[in-house]
mmCIF file as gemmi writes it, N, C-alpha and C atoms, coordinates in Angstrom:
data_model
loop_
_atom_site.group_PDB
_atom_site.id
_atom_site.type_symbol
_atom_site.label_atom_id
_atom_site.label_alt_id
_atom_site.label_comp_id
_atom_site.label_asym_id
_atom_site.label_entity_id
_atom_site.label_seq_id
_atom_site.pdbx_PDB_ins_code
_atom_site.Cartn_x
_atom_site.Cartn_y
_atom_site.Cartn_z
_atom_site.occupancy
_atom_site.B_iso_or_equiv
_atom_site.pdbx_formal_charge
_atom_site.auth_seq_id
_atom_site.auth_asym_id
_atom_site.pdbx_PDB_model_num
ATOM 1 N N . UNK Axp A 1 ? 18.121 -9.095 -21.066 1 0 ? 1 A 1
ATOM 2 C CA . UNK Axp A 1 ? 18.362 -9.566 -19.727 1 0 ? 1 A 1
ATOM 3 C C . UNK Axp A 1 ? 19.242 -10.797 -19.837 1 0 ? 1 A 1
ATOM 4 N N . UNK Axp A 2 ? 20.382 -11.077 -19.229 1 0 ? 2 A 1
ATOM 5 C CA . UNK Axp A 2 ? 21.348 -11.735 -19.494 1 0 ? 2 A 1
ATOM 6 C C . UNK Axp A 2 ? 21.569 -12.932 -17.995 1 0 ? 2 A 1
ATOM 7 N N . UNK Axp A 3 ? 21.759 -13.852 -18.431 1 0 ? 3 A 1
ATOM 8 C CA . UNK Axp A 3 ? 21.78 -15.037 -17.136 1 0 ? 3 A 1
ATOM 9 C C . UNK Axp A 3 ? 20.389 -15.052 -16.466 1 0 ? 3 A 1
ATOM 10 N N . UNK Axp A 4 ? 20.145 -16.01 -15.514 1 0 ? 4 A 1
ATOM 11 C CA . UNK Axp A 4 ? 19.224 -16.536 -14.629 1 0 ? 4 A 1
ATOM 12 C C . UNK Axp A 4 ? 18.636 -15.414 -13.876 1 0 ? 4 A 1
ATOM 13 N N . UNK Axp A 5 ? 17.419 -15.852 -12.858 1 0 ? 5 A 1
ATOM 14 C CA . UNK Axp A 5 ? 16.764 -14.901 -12.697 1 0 ? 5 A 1
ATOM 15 C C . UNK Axp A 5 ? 18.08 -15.23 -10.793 1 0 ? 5 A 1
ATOM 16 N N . UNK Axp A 6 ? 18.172 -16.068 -10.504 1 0 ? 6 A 1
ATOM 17 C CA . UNK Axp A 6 ? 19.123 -16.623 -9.355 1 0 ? 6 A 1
ATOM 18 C C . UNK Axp A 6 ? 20.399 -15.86 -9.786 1 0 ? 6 A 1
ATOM 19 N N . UNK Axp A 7 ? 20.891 -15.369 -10.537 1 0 ? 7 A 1
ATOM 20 C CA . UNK Axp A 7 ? 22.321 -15.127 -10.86 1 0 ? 7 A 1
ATOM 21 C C . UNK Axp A 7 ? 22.15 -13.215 -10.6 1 0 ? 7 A 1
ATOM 22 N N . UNK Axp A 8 ? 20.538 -12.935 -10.938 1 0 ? 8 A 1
ATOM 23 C CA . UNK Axp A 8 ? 20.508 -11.589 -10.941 1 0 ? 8 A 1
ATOM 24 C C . UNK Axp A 8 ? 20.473 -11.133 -9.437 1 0 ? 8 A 1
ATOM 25 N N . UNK Axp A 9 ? 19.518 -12.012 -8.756 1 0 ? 9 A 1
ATOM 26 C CA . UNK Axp A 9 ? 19.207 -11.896 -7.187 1 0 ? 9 A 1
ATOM 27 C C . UNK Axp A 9 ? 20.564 -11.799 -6.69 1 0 ? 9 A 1
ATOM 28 N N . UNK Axp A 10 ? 21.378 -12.844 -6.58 1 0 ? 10 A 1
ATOM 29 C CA . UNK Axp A 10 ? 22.517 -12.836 -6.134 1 0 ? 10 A 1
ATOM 30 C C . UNK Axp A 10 ? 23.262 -11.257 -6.306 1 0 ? 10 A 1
ATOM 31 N N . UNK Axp A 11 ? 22.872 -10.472 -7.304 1 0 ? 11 A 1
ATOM 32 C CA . UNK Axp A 11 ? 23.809 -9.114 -7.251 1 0 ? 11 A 1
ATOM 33 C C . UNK Axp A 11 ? 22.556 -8.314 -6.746 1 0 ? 11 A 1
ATOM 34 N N . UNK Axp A 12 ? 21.505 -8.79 -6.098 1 0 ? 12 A 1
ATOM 35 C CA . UNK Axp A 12 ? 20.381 -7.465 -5.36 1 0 ? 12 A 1
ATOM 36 C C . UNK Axp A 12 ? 20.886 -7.423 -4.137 1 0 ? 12 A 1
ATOM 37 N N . UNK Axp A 13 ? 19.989 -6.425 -3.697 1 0 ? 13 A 1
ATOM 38 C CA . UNK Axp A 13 ? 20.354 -6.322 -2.525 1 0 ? 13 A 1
ATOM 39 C C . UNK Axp A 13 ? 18.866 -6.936 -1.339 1 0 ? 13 A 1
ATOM 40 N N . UNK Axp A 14 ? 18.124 -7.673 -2.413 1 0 ? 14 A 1
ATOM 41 C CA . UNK Axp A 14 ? 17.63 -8.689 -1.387 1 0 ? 14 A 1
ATOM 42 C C . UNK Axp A 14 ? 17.872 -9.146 -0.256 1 0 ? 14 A 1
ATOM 43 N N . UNK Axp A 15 ? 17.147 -9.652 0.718 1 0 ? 15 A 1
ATOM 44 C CA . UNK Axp A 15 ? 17.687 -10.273 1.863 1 0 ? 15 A 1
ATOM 45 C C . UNK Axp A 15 ? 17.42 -11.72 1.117 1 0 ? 15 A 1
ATOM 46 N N . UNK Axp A 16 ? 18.006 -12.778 2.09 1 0 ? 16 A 1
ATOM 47 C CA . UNK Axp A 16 ? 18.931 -14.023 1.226 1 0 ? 16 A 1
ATOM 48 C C . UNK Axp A 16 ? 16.993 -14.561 1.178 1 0 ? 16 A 1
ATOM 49 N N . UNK Axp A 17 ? 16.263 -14.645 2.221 1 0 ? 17 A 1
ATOM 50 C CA . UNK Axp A 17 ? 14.716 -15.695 2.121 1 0 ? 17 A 1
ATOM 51 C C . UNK Axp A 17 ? 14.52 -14.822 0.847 1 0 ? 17 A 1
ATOM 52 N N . UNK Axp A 18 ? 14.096 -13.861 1.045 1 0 ? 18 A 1
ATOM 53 C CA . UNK Axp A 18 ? 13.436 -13.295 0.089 1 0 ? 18 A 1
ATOM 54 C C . UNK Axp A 18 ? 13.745 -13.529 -1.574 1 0 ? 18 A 1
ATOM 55 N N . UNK Axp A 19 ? 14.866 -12.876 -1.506 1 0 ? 19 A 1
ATOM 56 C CA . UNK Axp A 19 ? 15.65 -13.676 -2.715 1 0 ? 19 A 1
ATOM 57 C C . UNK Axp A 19 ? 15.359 -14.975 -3.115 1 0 ? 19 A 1
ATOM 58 N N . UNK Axp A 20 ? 15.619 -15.837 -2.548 1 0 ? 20 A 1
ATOM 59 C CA . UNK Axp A 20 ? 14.925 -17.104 -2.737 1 0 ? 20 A 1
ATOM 60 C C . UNK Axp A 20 ? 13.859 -17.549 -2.802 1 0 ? 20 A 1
ATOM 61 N N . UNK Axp A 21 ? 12.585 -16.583 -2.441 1 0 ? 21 A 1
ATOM 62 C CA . UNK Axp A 21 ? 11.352 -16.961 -2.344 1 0 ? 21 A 1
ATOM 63 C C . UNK Axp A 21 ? 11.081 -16.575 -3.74 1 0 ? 21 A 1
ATOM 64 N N . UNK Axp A 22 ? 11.816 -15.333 -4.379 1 0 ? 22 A 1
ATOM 65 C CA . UNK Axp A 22 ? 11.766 -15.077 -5.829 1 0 ? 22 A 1
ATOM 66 C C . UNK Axp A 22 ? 12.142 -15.91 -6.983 1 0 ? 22 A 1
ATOM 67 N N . UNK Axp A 23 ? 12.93 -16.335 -6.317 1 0 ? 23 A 1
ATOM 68 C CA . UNK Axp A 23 ? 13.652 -17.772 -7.529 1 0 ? 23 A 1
ATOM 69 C C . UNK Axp A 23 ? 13.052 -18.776 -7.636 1 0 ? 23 A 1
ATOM 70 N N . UNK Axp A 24 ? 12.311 -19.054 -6.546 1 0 ? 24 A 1
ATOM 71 C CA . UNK Axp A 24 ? 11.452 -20.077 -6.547 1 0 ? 24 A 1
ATOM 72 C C . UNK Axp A 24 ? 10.176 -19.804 -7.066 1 0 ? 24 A 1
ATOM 73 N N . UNK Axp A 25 ? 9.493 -18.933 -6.824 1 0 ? 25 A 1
ATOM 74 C CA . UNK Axp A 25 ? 7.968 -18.903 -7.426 1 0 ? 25 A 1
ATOM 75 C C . UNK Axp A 25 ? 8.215 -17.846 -8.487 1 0 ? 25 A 1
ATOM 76 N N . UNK Axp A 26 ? 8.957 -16.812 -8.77 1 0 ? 26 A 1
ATOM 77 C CA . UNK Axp A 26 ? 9.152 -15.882 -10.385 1 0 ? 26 A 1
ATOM 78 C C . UNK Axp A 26 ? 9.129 -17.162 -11.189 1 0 ? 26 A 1
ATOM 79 N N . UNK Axp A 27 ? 9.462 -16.547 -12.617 1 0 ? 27 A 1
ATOM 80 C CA . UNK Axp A 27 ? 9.622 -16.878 -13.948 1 0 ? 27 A 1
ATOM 81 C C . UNK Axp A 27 ? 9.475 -15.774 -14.396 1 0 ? 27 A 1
ATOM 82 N N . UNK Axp A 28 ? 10.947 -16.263 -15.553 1 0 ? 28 A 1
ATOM 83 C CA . UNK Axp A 28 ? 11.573 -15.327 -16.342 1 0 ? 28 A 1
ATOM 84 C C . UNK Axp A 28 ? 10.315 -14.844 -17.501 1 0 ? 28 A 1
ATOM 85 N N . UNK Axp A 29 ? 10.478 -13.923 -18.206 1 0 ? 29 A 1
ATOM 86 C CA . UNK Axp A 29 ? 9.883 -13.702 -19.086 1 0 ? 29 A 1
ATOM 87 C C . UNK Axp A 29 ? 10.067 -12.147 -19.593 1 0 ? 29 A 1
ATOM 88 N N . UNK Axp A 30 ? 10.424 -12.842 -21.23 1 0 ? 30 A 1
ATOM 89 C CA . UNK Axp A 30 ? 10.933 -11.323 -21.828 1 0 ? 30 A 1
ATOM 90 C C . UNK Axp A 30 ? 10.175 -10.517 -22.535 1 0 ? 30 A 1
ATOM 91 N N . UNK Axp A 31 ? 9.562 -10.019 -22.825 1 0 ? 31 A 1
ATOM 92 C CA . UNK Axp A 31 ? 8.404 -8.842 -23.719 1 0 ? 31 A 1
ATOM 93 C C . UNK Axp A 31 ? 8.456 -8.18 -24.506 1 0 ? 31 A 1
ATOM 94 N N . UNK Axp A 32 ? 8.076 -7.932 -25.864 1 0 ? 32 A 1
ATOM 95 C CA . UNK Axp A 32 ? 8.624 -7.215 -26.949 1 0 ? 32 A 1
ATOM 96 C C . UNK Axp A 32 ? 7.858 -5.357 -26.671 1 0 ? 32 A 1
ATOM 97 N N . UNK Axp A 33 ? 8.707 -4.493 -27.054 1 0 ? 33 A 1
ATOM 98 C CA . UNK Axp A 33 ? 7.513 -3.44 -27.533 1 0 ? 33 A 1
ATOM 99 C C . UNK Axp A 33 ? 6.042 -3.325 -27.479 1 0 ? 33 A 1
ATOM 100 N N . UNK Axp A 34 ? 5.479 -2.1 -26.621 1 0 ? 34 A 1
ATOM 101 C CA . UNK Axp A 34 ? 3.682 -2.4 -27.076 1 0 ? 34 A 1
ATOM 102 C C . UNK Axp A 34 ? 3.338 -3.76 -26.404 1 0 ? 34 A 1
ATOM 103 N N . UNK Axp A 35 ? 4.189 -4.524 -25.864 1 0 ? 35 A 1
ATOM 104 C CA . UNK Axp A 35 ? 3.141 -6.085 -25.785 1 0 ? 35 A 1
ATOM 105 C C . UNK Axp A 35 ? 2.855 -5.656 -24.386 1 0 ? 35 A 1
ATOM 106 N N . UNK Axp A 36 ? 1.47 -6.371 -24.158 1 0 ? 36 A 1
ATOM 107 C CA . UNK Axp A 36 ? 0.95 -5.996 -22.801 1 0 ? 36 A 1
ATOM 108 C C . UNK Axp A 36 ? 0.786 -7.151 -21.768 1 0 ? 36 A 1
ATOM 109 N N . UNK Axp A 37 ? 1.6 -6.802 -20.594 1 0 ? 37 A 1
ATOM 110 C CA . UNK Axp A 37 ? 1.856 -8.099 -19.78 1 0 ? 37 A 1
ATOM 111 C C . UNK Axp A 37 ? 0.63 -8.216 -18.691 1 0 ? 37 A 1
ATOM 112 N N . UNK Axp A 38 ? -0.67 -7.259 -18.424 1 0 ? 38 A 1
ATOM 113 C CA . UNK Axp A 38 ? -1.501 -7.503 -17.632 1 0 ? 38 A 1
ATOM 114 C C . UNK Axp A 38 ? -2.379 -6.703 -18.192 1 0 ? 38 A 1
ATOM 115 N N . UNK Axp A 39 ? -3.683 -7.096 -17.983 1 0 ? 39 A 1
ATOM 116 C CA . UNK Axp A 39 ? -4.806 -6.357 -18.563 1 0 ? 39 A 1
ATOM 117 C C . UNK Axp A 39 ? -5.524 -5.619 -17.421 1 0 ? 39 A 1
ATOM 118 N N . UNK Axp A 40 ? -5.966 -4.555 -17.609 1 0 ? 40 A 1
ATOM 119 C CA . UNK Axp A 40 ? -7.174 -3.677 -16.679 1 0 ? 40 A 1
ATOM 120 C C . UNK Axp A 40 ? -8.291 -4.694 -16.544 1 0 ? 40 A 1
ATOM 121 N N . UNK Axp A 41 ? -8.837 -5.019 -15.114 1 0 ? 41 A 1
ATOM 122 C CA . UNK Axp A 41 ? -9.824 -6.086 -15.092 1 0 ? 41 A 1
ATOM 123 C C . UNK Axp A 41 ? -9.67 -7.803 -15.257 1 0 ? 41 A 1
ATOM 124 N N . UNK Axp A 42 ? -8.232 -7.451 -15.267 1 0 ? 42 A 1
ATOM 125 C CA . UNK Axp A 42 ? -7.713 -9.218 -15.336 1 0 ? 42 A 1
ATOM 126 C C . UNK Axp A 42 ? -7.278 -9.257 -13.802 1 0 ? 42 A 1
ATOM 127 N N . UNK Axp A 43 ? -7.793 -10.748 -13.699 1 0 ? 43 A 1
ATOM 128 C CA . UNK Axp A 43 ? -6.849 -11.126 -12.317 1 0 ? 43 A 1
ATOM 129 C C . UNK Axp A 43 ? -6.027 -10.936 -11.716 1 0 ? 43 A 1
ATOM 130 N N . UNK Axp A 44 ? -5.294 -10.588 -10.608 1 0 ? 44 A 1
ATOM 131 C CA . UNK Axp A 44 ? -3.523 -10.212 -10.769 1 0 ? 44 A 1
ATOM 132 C C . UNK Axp A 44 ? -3.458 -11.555 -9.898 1 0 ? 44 A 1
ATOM 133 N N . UNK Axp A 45 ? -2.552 -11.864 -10.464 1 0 ? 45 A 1
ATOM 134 C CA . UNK Axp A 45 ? -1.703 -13.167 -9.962 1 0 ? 45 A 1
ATOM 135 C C . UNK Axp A 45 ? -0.544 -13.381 -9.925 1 0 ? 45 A 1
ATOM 136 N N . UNK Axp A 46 ? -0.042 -12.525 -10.692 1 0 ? 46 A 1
ATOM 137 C CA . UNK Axp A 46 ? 1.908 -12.297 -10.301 1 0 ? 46 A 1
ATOM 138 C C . UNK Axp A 46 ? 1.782 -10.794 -10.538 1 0 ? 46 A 1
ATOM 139 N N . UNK Axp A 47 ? 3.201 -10.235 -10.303 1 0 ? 47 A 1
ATOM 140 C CA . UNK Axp A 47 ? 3.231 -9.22 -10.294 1 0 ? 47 A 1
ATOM 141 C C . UNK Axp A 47 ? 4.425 -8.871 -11.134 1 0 ? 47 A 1
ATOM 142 N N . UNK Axp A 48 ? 4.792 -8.002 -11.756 1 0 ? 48 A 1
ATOM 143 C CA . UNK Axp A 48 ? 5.876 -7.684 -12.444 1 0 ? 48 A 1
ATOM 144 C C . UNK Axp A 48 ? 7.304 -7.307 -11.975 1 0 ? 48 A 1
ATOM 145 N N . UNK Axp A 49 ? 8.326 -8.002 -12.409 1 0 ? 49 A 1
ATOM 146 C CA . UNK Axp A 49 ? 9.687 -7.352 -11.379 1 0 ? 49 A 1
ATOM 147 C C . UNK Axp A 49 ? 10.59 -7.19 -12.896 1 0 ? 49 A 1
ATOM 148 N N . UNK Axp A 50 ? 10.791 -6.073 -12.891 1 0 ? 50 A 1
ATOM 149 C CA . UNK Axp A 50 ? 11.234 -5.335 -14.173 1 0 ? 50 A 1
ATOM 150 C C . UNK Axp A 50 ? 13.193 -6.005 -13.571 1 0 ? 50 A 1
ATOM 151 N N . UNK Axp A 51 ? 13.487 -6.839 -14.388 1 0 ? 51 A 1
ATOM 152 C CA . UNK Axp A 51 ? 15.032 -6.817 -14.139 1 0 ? 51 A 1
ATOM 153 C C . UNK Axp A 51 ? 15.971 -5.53 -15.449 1 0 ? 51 A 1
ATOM 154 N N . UNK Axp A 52 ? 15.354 -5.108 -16.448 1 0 ? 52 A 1
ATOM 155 C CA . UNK Axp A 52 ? 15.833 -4.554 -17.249 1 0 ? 52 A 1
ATOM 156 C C . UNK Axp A 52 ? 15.086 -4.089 -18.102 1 0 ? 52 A 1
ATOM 157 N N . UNK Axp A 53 ? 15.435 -3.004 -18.916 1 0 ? 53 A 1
ATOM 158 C CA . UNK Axp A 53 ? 14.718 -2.495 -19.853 1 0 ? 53 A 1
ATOM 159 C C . UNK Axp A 53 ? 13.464 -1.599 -19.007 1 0 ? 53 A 1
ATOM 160 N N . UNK Axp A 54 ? 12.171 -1.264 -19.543 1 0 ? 54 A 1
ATOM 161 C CA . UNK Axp A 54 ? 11.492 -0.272 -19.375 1 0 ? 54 A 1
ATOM 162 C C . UNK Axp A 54 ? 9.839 -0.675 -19.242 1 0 ? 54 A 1
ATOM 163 N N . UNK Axp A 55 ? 9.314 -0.628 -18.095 1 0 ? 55 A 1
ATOM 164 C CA . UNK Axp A 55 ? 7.898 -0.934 -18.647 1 0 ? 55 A 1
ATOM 165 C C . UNK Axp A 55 ? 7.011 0.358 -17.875 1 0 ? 55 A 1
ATOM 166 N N . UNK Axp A 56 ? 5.731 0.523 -18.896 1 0 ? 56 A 1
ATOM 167 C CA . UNK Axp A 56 ? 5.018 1.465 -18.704 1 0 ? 56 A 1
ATOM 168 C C . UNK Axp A 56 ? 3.873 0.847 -18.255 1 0 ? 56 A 1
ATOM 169 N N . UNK Axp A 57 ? 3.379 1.614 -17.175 1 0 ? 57 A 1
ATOM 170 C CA . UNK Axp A 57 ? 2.234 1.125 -16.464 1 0 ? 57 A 1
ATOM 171 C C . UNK Axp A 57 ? 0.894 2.36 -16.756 1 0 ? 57 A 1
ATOM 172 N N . UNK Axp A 58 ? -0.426 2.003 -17.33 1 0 ? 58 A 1
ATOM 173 C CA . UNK Axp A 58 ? -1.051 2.842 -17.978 1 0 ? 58 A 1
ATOM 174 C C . UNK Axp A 58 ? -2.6 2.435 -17.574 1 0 ? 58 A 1
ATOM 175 N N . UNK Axp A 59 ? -3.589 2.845 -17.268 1 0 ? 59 A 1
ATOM 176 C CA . UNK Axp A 59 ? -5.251 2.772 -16.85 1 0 ? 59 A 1
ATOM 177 C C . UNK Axp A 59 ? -5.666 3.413 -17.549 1 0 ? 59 A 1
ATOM 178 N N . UNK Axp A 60 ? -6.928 2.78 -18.214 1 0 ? 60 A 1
ATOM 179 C CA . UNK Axp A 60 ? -7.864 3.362 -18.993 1 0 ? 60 A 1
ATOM 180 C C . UNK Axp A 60 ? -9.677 4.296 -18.475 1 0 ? 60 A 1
ATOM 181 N N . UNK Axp A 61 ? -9.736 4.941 -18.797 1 0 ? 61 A 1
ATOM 182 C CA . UNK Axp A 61 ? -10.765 5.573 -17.982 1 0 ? 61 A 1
ATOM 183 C C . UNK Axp A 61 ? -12.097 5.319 -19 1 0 ? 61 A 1
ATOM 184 N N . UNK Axp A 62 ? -13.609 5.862 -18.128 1 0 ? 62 A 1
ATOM 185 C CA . UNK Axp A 62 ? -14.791 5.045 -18.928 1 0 ? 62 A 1
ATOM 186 C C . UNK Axp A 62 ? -14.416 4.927 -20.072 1 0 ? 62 A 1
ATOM 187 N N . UNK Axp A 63 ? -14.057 6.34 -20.663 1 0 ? 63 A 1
ATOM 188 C CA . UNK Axp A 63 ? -14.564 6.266 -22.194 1 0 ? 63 A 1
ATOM 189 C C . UNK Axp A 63 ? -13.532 5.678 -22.786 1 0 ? 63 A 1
ATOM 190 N N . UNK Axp A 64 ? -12.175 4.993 -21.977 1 0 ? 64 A 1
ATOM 191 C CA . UNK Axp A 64 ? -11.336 3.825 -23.412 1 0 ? 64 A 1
ATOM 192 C C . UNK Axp A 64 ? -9.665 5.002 -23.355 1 0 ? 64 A 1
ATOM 193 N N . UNK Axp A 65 ? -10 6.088 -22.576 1 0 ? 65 A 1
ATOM 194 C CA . UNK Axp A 65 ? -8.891 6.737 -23.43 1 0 ? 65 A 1
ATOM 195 C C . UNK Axp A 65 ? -7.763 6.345 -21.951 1 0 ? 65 A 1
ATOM 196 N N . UNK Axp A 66 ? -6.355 6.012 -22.329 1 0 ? 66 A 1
ATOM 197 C CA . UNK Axp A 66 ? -5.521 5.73 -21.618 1 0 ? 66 A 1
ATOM 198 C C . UNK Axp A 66 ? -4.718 6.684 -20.819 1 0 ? 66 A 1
ATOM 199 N N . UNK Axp A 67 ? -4.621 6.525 -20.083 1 0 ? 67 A 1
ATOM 200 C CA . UNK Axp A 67 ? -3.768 7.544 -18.935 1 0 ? 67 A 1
ATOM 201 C C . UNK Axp A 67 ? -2.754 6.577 -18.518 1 0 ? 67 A 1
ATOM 202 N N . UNK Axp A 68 ? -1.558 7.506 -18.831 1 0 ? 68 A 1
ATOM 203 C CA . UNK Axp A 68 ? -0.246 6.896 -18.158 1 0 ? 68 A 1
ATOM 204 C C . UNK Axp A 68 ? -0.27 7.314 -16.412 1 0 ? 68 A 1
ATOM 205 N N . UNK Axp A 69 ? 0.22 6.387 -16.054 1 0 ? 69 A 1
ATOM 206 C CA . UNK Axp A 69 ? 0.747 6.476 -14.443 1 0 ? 69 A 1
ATOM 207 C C . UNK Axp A 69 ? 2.293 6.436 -14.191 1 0 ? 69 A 1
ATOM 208 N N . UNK Axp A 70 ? 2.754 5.576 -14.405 1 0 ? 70 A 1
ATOM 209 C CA . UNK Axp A 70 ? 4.319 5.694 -14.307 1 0 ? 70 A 1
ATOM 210 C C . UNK Axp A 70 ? 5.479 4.531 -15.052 1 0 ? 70 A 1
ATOM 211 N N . UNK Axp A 71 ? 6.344 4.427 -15.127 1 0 ? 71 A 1
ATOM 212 C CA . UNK Axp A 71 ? 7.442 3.803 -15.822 1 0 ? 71 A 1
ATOM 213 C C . UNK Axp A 71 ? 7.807 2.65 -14.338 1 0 ? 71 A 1
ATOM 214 N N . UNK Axp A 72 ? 8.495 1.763 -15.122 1 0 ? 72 A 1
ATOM 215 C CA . UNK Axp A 72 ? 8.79 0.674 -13.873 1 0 ? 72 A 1
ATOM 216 C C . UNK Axp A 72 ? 10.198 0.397 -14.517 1 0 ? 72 A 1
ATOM 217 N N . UNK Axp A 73 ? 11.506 0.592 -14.068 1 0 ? 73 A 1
ATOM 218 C CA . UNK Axp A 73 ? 12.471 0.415 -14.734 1 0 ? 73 A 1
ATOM 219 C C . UNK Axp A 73 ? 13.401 -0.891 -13.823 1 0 ? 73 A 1
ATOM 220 N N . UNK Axp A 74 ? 14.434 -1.258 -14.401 1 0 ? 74 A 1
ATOM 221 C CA . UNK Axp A 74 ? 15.074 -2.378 -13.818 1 0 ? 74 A 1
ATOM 222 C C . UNK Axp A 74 ? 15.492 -2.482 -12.317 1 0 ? 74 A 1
ATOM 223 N N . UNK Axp A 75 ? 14.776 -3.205 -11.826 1 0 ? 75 A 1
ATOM 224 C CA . UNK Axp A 75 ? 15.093 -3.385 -10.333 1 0 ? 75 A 1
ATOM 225 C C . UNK Axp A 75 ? 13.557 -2.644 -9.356 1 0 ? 75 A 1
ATOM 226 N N . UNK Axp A 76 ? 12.924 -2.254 -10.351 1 0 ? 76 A 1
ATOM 227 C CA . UNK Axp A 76 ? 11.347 -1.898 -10.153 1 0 ? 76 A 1
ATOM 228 C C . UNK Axp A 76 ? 10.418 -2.687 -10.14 1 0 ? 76 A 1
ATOM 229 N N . UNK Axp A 77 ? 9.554 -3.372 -9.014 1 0 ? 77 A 1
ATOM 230 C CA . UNK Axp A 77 ? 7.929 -3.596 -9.212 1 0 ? 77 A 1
ATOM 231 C C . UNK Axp A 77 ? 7.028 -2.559 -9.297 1 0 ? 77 A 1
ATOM 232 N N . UNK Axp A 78 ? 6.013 -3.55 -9.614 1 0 ? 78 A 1
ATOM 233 C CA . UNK Axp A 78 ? 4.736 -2.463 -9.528 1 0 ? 78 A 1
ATOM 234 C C . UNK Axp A 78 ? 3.472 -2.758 -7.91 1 0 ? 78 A 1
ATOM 235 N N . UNK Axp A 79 ? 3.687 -1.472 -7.216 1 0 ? 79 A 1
ATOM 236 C CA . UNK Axp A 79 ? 3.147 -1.038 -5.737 1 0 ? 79 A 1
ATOM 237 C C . UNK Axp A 79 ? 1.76 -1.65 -6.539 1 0 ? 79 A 1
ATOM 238 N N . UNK Axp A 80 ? 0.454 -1.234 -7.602 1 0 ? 80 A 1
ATOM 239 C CA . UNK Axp A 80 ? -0.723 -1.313 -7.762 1 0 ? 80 A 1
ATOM 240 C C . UNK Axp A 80 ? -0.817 -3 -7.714 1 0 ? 80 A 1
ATOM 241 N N . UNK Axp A 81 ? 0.005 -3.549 -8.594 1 0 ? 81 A 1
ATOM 242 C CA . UNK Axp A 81 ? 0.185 -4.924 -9.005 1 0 ? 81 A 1
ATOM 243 C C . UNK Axp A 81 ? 0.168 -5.93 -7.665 1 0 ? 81 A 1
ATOM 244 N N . UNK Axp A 82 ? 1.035 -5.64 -6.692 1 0 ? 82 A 1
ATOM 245 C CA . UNK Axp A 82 ? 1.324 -6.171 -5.194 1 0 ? 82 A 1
ATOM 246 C C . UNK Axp A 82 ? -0.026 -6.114 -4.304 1 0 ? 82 A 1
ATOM 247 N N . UNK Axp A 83 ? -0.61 -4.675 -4.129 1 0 ? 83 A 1
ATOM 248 C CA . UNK Axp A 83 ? -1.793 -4.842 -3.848 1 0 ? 83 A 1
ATOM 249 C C . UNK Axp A 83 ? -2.97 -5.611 -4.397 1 0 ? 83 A 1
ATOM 250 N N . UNK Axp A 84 ? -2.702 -5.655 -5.418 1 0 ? 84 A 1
ATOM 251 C CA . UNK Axp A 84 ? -4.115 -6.613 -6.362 1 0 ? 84 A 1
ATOM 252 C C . UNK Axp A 84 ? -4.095 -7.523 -5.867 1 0 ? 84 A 1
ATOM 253 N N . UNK Axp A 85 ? -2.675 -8.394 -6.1 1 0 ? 85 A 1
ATOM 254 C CA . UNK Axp A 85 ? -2.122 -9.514 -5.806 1 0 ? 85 A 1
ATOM 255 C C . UNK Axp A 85 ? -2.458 -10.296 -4.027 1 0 ? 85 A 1
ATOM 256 N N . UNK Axp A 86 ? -2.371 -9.457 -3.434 1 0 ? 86 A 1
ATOM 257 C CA . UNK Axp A 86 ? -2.453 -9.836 -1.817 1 0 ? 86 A 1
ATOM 258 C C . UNK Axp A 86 ? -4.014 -9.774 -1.574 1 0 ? 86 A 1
ATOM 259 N N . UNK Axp A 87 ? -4.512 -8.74 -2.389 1 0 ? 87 A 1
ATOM 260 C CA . UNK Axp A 87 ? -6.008 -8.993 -1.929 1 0 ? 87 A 1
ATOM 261 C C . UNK Axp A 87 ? -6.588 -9.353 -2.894 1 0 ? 87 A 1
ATOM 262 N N . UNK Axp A 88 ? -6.593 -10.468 -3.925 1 0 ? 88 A 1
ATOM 263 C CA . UNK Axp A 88 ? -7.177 -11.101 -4.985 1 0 ? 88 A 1
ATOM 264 C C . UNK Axp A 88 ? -8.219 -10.033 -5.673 1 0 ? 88 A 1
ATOM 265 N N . UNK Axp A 89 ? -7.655 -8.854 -6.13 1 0 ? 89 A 1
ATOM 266 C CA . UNK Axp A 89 ? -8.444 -7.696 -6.891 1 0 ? 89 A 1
ATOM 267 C C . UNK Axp A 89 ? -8.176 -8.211 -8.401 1 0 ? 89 A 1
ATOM 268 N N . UNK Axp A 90 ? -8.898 -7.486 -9.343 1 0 ? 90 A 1
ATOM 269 C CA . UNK Axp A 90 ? -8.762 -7.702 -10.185 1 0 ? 90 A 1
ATOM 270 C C . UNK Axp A 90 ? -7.501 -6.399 -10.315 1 0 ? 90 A 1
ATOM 271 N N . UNK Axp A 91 ? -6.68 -6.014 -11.779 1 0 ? 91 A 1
ATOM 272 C CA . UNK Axp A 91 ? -5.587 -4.971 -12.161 1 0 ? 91 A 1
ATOM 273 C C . UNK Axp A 91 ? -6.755 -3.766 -12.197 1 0 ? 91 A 1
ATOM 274 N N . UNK Axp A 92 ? -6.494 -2.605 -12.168 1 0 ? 92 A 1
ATOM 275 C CA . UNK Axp A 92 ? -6.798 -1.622 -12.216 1 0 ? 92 A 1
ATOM 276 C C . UNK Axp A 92 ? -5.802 -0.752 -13.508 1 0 ? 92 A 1
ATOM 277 N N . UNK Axp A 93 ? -5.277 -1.477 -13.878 1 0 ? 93 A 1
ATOM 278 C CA . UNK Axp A 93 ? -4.287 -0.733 -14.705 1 0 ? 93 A 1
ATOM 279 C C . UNK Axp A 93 ? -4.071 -1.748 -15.678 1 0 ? 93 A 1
ATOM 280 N N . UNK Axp A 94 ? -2.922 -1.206 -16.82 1 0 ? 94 A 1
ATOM 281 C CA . UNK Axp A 94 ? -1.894 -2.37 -17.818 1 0 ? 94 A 1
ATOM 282 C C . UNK Axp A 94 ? -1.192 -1.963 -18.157 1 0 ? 94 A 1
């Protein structure tokens, strides 16, 4: 991901508050392979805004075994993440 998270907005197709409401409360942050940016049963408190590259969004069921749900690719949030987020749920997913 290359330049500011303000330099990327500027080429969305955001509306201009909004955009700005992102620049102001986001932070950047880049993620290697396998690394996991939210846990099943963790707080949600931000939400993910994929500017590039690929992230997989995945829930685990009783017995531990993982089920994929869907891919979040650049210029993608995550719909589960937003809901957590607005109604102080814990993630249901990671």
């Amino acid at each position: 991901m290359e330049g500011t998270i303000e330099e990327w907005l500027d080429r969305s197709d955001f509306e201009p508050r909004l955009a700005q409401e992102i620049a102001q409360a986001g932070r950047k942050r880049r993620v290697k392979r396998d690394q996991i940016v939210m846990s099943q049963g963790e707080k949600a408190i931000e939400m993910p805004f994929v500017l590039s590259g690929l992230l997989r969004v995945v829930r685990h069921d009783r017995k531990g075994k993982e089920i994929f749900l869907y891919y979040l690719e650049g210029g993608d949030t995550c719909a589960m993440s937003l809901t957590c987020c607005m109604e102080g749920k814990p993630s249901e997913f990671s």
